[in-house]
C-alpha positions in Angstrom: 64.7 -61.6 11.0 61.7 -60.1 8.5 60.4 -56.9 9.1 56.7 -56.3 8.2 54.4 -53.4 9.1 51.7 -54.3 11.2 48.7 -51.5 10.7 47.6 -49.9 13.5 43.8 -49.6 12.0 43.8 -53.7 11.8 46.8 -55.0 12.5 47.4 -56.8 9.1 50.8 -57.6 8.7 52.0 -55.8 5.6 55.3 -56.0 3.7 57.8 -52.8 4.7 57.5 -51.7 0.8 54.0 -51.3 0.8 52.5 -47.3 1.1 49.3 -48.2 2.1 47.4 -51.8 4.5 46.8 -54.7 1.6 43.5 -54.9 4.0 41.6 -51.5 5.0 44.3 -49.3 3.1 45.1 -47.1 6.3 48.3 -45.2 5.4 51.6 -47.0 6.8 54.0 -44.3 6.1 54.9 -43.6 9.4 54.4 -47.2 10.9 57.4 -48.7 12.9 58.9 -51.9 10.8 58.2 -54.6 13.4 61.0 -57.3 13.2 60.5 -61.2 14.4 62.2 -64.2 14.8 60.2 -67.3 13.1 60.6 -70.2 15.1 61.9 -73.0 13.7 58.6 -74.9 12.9 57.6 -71.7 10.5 61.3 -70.4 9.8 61.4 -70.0 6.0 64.6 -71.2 6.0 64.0 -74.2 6.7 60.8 -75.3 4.8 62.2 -76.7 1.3 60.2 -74.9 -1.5 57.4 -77.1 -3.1 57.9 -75.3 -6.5 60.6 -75.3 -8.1 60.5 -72.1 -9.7 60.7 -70.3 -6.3 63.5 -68.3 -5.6 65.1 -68.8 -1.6 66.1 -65.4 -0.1 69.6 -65.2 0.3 69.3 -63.3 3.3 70.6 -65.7 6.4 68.1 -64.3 9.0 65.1 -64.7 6.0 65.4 -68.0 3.6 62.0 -67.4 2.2 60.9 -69.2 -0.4 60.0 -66.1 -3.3 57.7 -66.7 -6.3 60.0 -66.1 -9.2 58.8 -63.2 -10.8 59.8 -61.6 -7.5 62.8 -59.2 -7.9 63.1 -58.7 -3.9 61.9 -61.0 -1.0 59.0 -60.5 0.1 58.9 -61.2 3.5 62.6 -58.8 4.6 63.4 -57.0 1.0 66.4 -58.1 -0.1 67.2 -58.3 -3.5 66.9 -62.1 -5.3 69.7 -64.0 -6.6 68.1 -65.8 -9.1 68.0 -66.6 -12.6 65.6 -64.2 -13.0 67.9 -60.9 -11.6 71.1 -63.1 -12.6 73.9 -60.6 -14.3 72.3 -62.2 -17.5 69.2 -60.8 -16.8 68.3 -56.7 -16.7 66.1 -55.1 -14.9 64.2 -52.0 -16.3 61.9 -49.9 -14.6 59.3 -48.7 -16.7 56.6 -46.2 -17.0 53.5 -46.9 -19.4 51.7 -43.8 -20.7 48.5 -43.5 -21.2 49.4 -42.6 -25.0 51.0 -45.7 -25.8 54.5 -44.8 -25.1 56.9 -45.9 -22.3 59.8 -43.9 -20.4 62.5 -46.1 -18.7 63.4 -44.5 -15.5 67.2 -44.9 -15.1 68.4 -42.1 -12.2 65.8 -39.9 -12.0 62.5 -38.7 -14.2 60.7 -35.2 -13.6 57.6 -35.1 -14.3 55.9 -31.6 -14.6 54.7 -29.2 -17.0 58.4 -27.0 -17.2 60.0 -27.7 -20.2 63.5 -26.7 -18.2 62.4 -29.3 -15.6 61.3 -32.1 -17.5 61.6 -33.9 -20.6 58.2 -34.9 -20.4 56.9 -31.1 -20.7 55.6 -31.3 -24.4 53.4 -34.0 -24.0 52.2 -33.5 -20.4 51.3 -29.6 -21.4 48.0 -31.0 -22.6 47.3 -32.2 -18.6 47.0 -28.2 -17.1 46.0 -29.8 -13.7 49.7 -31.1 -13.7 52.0 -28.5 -11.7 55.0 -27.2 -13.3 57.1 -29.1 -11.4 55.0 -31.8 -10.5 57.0 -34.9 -9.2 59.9 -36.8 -9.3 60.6 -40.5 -9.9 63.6 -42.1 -8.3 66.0 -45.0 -8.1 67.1 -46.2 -5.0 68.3 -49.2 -3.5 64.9 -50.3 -2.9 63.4 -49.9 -6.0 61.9 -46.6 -7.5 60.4 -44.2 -5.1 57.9 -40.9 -5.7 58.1 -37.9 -4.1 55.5 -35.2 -4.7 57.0 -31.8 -4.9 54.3 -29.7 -3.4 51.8 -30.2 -6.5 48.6 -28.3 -6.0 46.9 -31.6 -7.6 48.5 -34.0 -5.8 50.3 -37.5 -7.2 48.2 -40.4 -5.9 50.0 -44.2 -5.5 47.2 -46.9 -5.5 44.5 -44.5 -5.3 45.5 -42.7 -2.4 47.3 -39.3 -2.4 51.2 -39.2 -1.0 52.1 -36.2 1.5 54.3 -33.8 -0.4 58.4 -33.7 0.5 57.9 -37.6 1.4 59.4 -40.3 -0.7 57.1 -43.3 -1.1 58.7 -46.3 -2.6 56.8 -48.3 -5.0 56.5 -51.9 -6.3 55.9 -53.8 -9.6 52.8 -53.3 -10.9 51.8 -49.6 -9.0 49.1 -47.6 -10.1 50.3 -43.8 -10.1 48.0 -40.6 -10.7 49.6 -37.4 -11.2 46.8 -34.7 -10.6 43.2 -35.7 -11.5 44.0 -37.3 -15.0 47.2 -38.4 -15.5 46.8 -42.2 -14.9 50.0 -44.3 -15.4 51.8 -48.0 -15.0 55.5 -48.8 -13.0 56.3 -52.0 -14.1 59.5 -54.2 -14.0 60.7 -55.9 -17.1 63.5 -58.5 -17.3 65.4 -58.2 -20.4 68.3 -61.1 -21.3 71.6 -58.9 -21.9 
């Protein structure tokens, strides 16, 4: 069975991991994951990918066929076995600066203006719009989730700010905003090991 999050503003069906509608982006925070069974003329697992470079889901209720940059399905979620997330292949989440530099997020990264809080301090000192403990960037099963601590500025995910004290998990390619100007990249890079 895949779960998707129908919006309630126009009923697009959206993947579970997405914060906001692909469509009218109406919050889907607090949407109920709607779970169906395909029928067998539309079950993904049994249409035979065209490309070769897809990736099948292993999941036994999914099957989708996955582009293969993917590093979940993303029709249900689950992670890909492919050779693209093989045991040969790592998977680093990374944050791009907008001064050039990159952080790799492995548990946890603070971000905030408190040199005791985070090892980000020095450099985001020049943002004063930034709280002092600002937000916090997380691994999880999922992914990499952001949870606003109460910032009086607000962290933003794809333009749209995030209610404070609830996790949002984020995907490949997000656009984050920590208070007004802080502007940065999540991306996923694959690294042979």
């Amino acid at each position: 069975m895949a779960g998707v999050k129908i919006c309630s503003s126009c009923q697009q069906q959206n993947r579970v991991t997405l914060p906001f509608c692909q469509k009218c982006s109406a919050p889907l925070a607090r949407v109920p994951i709607t779970f169906s069974q395909p029928t067998p003329a539309e079950s993904p697992a049994q249409s035979s990918p065209t490309d070769e470079s897809s990736i099948p889901c292993p999941n036994p209720d999914c099957g989708a066929a996955n582009p293969s940059n993917e590093a979940r399905c993303v029709y249900c979620n689950e992670p890909l076995s492919s050779p693209a997330t093989s045991p040969t292949m790592q998977i680093k989440w990374v944050i791009e600066w907008p001064w050039g530099d990159s952080t790799e997020v492995f548990e946890k990264l603070s971000i905030g203006r408190d040199p005791d809080f985070s090892p980000l301090a020095a450099r985001l000192n020049a943002y004063p719009n930034i709280s002092r403990r600002h937000a916090e960037l997380q691994r999880v099963a999922q992914g990499i989730s952001v949870h606003d601590l109460g910032s009086v500025n607000g962290t933003f995910v794809a333009g749209q700010r995030i209610t404070p004290d609830a996790p949002v998990l984020l995907e490949h390619n997000t656009r984050l905003r920590f208070a007004r100007d802080l502007d940065v990249h999540l991306k996923i890079i694959r690294e042979a090991s």
